[in-house]
C-alpha positions as CSV (number, residue, x, y, z in Angstrom):
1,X,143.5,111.6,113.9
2,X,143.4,114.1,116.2
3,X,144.2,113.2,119.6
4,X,143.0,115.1,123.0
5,X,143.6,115.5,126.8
6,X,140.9,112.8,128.3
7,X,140.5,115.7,131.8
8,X,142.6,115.9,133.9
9,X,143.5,112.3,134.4
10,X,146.9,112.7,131.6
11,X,145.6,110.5,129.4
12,X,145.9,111.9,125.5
13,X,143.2,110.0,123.3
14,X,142.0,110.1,119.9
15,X,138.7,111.9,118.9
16,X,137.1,108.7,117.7
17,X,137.7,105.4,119.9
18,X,137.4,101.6,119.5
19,X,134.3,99.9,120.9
20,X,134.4,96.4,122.0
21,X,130.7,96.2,122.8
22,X,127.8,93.9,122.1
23,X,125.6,96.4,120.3
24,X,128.1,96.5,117.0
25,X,129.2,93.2,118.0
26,X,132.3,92.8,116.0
27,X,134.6,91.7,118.9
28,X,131.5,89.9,120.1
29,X,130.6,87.7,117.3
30,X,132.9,88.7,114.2
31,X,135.5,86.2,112.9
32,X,138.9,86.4,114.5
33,X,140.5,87.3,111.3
34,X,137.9,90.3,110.5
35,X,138.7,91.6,114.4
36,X,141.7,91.6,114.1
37,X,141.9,93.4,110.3
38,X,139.6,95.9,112.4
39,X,141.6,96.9,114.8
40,X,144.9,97.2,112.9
41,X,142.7,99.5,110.5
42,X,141.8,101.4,113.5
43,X,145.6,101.9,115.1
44,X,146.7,102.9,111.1
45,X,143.7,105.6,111.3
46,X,145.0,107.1,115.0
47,X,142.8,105.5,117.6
48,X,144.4,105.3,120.5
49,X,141.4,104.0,123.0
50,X,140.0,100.6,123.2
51,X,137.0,99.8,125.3
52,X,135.2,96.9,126.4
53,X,133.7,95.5,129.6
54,X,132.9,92.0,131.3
55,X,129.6,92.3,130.1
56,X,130.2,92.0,126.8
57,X,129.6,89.0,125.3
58,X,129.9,87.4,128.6
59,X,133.7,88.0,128.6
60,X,134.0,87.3,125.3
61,X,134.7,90.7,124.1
62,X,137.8,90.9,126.1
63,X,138.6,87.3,125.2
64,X,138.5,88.1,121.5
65,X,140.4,91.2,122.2
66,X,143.0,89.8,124.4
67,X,143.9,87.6,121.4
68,X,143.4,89.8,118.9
69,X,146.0,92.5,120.4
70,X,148.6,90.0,120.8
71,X,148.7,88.6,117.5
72,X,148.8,92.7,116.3
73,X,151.5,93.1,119.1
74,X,149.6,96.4,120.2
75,X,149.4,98.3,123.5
76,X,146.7,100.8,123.2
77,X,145.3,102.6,126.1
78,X,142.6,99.9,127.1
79,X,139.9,100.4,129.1
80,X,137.2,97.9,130.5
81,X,134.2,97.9,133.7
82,X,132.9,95.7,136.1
83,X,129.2,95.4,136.7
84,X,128.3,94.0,140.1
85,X,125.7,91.4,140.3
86,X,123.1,91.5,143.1
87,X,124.2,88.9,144.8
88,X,127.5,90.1,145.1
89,X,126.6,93.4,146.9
90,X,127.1,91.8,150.5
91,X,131.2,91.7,149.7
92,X,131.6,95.0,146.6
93,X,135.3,95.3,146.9
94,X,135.9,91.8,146.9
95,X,133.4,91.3,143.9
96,X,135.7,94.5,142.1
97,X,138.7,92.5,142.6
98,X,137.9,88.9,141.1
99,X,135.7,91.1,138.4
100,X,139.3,92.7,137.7
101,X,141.2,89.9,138.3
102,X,139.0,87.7,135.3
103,X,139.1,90.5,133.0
104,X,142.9,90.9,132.8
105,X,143.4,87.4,132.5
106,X,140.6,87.3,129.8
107,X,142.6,90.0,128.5
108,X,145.8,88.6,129.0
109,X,147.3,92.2,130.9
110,X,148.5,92.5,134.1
111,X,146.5,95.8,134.3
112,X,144.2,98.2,132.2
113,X,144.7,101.9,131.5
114,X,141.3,102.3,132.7
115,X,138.8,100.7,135.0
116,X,135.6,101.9,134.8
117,X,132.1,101.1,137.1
118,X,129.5,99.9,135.4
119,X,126.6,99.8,137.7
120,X,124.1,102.4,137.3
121,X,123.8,104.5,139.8
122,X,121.4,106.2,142.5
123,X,118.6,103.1,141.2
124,X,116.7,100.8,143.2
125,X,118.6,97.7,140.4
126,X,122.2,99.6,141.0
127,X,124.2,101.3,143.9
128,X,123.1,103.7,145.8
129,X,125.5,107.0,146.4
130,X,126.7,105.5,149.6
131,X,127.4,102.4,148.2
132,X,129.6,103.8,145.3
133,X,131.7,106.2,147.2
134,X,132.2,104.2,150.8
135,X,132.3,100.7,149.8
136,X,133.5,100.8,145.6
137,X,135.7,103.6,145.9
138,X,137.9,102.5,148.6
139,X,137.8,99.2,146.3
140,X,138.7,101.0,143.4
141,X,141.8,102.8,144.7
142,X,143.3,100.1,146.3
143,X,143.7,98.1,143.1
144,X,144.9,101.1,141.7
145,X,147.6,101.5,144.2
146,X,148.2,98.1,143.2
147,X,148.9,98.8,139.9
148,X,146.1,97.0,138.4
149,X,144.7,99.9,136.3
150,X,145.9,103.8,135.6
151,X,142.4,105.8,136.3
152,X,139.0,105.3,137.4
153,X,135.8,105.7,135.2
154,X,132.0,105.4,135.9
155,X,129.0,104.7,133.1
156,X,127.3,107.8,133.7
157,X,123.4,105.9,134.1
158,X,121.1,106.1,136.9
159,X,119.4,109.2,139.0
160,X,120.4,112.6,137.9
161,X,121.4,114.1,141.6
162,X,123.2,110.5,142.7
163,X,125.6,111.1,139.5
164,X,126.3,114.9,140.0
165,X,127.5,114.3,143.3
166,X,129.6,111.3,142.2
167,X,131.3,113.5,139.4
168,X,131.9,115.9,141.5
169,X,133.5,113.9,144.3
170,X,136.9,114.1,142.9
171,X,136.7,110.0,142.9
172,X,136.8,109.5,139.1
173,X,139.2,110.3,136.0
174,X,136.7,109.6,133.6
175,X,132.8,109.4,132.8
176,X,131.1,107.8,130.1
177,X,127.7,109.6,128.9
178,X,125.1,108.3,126.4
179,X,125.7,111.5,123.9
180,X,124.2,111.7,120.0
181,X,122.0,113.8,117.6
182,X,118.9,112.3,119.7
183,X,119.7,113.1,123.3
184,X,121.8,115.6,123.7
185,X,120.3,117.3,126.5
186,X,123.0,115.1,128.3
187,X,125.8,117.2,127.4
188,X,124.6,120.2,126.0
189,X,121.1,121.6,124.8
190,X,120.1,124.8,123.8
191,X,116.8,124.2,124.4
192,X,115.3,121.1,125.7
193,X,115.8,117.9,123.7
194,X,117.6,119.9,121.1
195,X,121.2,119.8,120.4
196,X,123.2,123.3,121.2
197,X,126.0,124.8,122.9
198,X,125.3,125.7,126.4
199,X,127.0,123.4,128.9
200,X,123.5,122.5,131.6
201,X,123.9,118.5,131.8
202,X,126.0,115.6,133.2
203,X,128.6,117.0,130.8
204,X,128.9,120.1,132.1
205,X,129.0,119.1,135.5
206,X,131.8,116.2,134.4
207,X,133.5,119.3,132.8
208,X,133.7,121.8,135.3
209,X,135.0,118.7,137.7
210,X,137.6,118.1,135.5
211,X,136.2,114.6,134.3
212,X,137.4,113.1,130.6
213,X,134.1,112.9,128.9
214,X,133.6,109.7,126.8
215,X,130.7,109.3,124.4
216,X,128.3,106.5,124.1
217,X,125.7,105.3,122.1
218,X,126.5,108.1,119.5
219,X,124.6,106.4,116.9
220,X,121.8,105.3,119.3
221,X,122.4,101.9,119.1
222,X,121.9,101.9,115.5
223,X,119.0,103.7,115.0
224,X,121.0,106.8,113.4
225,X,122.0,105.1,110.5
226,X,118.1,105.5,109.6
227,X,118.4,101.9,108.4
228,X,116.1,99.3,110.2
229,X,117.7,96.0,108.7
230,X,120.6,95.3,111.1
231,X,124.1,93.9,110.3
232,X,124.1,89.7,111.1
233,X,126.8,90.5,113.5
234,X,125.2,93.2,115.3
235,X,122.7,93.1,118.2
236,X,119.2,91.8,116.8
237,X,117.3,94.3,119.2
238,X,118.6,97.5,120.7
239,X,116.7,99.3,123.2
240,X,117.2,102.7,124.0
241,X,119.1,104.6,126.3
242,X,118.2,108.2,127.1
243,X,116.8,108.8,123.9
244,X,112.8,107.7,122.3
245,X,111.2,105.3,123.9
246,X,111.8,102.5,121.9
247,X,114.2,101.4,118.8
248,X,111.5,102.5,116.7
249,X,110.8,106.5,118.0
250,X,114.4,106.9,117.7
251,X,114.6,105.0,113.7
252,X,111.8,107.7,113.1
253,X,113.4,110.6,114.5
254,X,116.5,109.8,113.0
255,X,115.0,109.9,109.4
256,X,113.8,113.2,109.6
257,X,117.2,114.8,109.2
258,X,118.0,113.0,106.0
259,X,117.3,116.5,104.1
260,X,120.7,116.8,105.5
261,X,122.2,114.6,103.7
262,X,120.0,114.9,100.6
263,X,121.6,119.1,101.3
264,X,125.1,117.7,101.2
265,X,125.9,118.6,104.8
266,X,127.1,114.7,105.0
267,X,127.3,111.8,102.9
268,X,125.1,109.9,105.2
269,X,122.9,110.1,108.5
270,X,125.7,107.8,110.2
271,X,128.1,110.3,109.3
272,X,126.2,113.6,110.3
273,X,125.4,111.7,113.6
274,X,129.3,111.0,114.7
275,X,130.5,114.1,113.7
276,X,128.2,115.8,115.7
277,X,128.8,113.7,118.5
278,X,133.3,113.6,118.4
279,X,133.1,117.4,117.7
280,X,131.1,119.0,120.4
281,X,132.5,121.3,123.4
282,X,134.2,119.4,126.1
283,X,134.0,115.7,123.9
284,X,137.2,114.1,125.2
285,X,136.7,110.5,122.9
286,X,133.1,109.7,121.1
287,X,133.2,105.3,121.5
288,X,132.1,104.0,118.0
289,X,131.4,100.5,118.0
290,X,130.7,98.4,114.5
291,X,129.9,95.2,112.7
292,X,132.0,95.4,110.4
293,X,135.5,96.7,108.7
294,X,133.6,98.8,106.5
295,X,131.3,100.1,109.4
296,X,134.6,101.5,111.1
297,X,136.3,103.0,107.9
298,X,133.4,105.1,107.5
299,X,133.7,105.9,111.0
300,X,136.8,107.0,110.2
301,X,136.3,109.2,106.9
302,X,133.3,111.0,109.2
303,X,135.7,112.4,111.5
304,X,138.4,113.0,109.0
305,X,135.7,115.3,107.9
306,X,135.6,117.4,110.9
307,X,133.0,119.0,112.8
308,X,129.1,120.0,111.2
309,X,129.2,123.6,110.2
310,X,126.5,126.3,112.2
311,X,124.3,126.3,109.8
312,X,123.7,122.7,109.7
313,X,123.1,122.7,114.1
314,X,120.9,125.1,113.1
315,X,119.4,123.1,110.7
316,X,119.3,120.1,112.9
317,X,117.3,122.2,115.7
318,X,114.6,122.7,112.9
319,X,114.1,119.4,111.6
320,X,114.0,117.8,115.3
321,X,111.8,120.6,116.7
């Protein structure tokens, strides 16, 4: 698989990386044998990055993952995030460390490759700008002089204006942007709403500041799959982020590119969706996160495939216009 430069941070990834979330839900709820057949699969195929987060699963995510990369014996570059809880906001970089301190012993490392925030940010329910860069910051780099974790990561949610000025702080390594066939006016849209080629959003600016971009929600939380019957293992009910309104808008926007596969562009909306997604300019490592073995080895053929021809952006534009 073909591996990249992840910014300027020196971290080389693969196009397509592991996610531990709750959304797919295999490291959530899956059966230990299944996640760890999973994740072998996914080292065979070239991933290099793992992710996963406190939140998921209430720790169980890196619980299950701990366990399962032990009984593998793998070291991938692993990367997980600490939310702060409201209540904790009177003490942040003491709430960071015990956050940190729980995941690697959940994990069973002594430190991550990459520590990422996962508050959103410039919101009345996350931290404001001053917050981030004067209290979790200085937080941040001390573990890291610590050795506790490589490089620094945001989620890249919350007010458009709070975020820019965080990217372009020079603070962080890496940010993590909701990205897919439904909202890519995040990254890069030729016109709004529609997918294109001209750097104008969160991407751009995480570009030009030297920031690794990560993908998220690539698939919109399922709805890209145009299927509305949901894997037992995944999340029952997805709600959006930055794309329709609702599961439902995005399930029916989704369908209308099927003449794209019915054209022969893919072999399936999942596939059109995360090629798309690992392919475009400045995409340092689209997350993919699955229910199942099968889910992930067609992940895997759809990047084997490489990127969508013109023709078929073009195409896109039409059908979501």
């Amino acid at each position: 698989m073909e591996q990249r430069r992840l910014g300027q941070g020196g971290f080389e990834v693969s196009a397509l990386g592991y996610g531990a979330g709750a959304v797919g839900g295999l490291m959530v709820r899956g059966s230990a044998a299944e996640q760890e057949r999973s994740l072998a699969r996914a080292f065979a195929a070239g991933i290099t990055y793992v992710d996963t987060a406190a939140l998921y699963g209430d720790g169980e995510s890196e619980r299950n993952l701990g366990r399962a990369l032990k009984a593998l014996g793998a070291r991938p570059l692993l990367g997980t995030k600490v939310r702060l809880p409201p209540e904790s906001r009177g003490d942040i970089a003491g709430a960071i460390a015990r956050s940190l301190e729980a995941s690697l012993a959940r994990l069973g490392h002594d430190s991550v490759d990459l520590l990422q925030l996962h508050d959103p940010i410039g919101t009345p329910a996350g931290l404001s700008l001053a917050q981030v860069m004067e209290e979790a910051v200085p937080a941040l780099r001390r573990l890291q002089a610590e050795g506790k974790c490589r490089r620094l990561g945001i989620t890249a949610l919350g007010e458009a204006g709070a975020l820019r000025a965080v990217l372009q702080s020079g603070a962080f390594d890496t940010a993590q942007i909701p990205c897919n066939l439904l909202n890519p006016s995040w990254l890069a849209p030729r016109r709004p709403g529609l997918p294109g080629q001209d750097f104008t959003g969160l991407g751009a600016v995480a570009v030009g500041a030297g920031i690794g971009l990560i993908g998220i929600r690539i698939l919109a939380g399922g709805a890209l799959s145009g299927e509305e019957e949901r894997h037992p293992v995944a999340m029952p009910e997805v709600a959006p982020i930055a794309s329709g309104p609702d599961y439902a808008a995005d399930l029916a926007a989704a369908r209308r590119l099927r003449p794209l596969v019915a054209e022969g562009v893919a072999g399936s909306l999942a596939e059109l969706a995360i090629r798309y997604a690992a392919f475009l300019p400045g995409m340092g490592c689209a997350l993919i996160g699955t229910a199942s073995l099968e889910q992930l080895e067609a992940a895997i053929a759809a990047v084997e495939r490489g990127p969508l021809p013109p023709e078929a952006l073009a195409r896109i534009d039409a059908l979501l216009a």
